[in-house]
C-alpha positions in Angstrom: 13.2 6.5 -4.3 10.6 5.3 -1.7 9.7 8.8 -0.1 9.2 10.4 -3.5 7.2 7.3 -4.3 4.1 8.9 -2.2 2.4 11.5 -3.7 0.9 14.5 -1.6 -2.1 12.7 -2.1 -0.9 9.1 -1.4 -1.5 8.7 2.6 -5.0 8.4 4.0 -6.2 7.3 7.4 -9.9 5.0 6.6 -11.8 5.9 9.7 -14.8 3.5 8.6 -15.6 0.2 9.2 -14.8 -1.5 5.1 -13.7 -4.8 3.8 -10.6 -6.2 1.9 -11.8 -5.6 -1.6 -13.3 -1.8 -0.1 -9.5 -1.5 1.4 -7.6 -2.5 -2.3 -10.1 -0.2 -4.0 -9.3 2.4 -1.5 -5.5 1.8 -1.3 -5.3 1.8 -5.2 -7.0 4.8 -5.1 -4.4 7.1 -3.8 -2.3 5.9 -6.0 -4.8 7.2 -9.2 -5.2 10.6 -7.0 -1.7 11.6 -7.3 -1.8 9.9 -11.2 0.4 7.6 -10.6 -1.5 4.5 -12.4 -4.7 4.6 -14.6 -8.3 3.4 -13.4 -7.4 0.0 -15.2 -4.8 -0.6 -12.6 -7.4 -1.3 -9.6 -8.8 -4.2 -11.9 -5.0 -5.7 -12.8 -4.6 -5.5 -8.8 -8.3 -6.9 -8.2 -7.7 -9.9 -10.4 -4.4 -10.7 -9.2 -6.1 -11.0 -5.7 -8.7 -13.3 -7.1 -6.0 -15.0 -8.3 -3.6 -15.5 -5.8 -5.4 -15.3 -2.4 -4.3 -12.6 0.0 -0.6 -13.2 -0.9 -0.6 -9.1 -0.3 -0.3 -9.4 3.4 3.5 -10.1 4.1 3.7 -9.6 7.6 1.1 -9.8 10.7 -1.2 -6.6 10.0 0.6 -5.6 6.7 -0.3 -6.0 2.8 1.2 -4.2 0.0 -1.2 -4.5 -2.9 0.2 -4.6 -6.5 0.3 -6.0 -9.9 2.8 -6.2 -12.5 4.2 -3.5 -14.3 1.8 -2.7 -16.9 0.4 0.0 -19.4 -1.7 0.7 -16.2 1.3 2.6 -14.5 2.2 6.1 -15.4 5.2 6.2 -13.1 6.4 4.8 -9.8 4.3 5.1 -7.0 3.6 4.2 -3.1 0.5 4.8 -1.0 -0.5 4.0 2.6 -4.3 3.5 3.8 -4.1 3.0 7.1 -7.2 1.6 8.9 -8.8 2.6 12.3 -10.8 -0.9 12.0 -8.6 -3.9 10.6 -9.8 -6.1 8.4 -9.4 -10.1 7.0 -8.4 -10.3 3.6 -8.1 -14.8 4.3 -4.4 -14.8 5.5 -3.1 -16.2 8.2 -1.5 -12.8 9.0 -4.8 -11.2 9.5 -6.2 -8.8 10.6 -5.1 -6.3 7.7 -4.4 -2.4 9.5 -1.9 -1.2 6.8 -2.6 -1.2 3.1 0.4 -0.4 1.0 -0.4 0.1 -2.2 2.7 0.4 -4.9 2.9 0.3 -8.6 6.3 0.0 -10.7 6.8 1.3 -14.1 9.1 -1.9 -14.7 10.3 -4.9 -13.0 14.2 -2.9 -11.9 12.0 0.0 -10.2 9.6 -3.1 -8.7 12.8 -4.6 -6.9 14.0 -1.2 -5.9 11.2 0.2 -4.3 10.0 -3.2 -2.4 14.2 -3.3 -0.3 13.5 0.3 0.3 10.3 -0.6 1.8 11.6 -3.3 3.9 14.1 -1.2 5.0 11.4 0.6 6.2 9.5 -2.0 8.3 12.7 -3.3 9.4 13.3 0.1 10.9 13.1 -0.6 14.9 10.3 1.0 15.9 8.6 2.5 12.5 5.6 -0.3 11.9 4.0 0.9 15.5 4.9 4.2 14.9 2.5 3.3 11.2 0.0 1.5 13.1 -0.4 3.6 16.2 -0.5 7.1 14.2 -3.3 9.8 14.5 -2.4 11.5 12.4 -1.3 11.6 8.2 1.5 14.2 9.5 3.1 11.5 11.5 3.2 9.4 8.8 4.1 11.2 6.6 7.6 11.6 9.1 7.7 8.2 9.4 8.3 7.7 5.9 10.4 10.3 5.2 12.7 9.7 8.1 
C-alpha cells in the first residue's frame, strides 16, 4: 500500500532555504498535485500543528504531517519533501530534513499505511539512504524497494 501511496508527483527535493509552516505547505502540496486531498486539507493539517506543537516530527530529522481522515482526502496518499536546508519546527528532534506528508481516507488505511512506513525507516540503512539522496530517482528506489 505504501509505494502506491506516492503519486508520480509526490517526491520533491526543496533546494531553498524555507521554514516549518513553508515545509507543511510544501509537503501537503504534493499530496494535492497528484489529487490525493483537496486544498482544504493544508488548513486541517495547519491547524492541527497550531494545535498540537510539532508532534509531526517522530524521530531525529523526520516529521510526517497529517490530519484526520476527513472530506479533505480523495484517497490514500504519501509524499516526501526532502530538504537540502533543515529546518526547526520547536521539537526536540530538530532540525526537520524529511517532510512526509500522508493522508488517509479512514482511520483502518491510517493505521495501515503508518506500520508500512515504519517498516520503512526501520529498514537498516533506508533513512540515510532518504537523507543523503541527490536525486528524486534514488528515492523513489528507496521507497519502492
Amino acid at each position: 500500500m505504501l509505494s502506491s501511496a506516492f503519486g508520480p508527483n509526490s517526491i520533491a527535493i526543496a533546494r531553498e532555504r524555507i521554514d516549518w509552516v513553508t515545509a507543511i505547505s510544501q509537503a501537503i502540496g504534493l499530496l494535492q498535485l497528484d489529487d490525493r486531498v483537496g486544498i482544504s486539507y493544508l488548513d486541517e493539517v495547519l491547524a492541527a500543528n497550531q494545535e498540537l506543537g510539532p508532534y509531526f516530527v517522530v524521530a531525529p530529522g523526520i516529521a510526517i504531517v497529517h490530519a484526520k481522515p476527513s472530506r479533505s482526502v480523495k484517497k490514500v496518499g504519501f509524499a516526501l519533501l526532502r530538504l537540502d536546508y533543515p529546518v526547526a519546527s520547536g521539537s526536540y528532534n530538530d532540525p526537520v530534513k524529511l517532510v512526509f506528508a500522508f493522508c488517509a481516507t479512514d482511520a483502518a488505511s491510517h493505521l495501515e499505511l503508518l506500520a508500512e512506513f515504519a517498516t520503512l525507516l526501520s529498514s537498516e540503512g533506508n533513512v540515510n539512504l532518504l537523507l543523503n539522496a541527490s536525486a528524486l530517482s534514488e528515492i523513489r528506489d528507496v521507497i519502492n524497494s
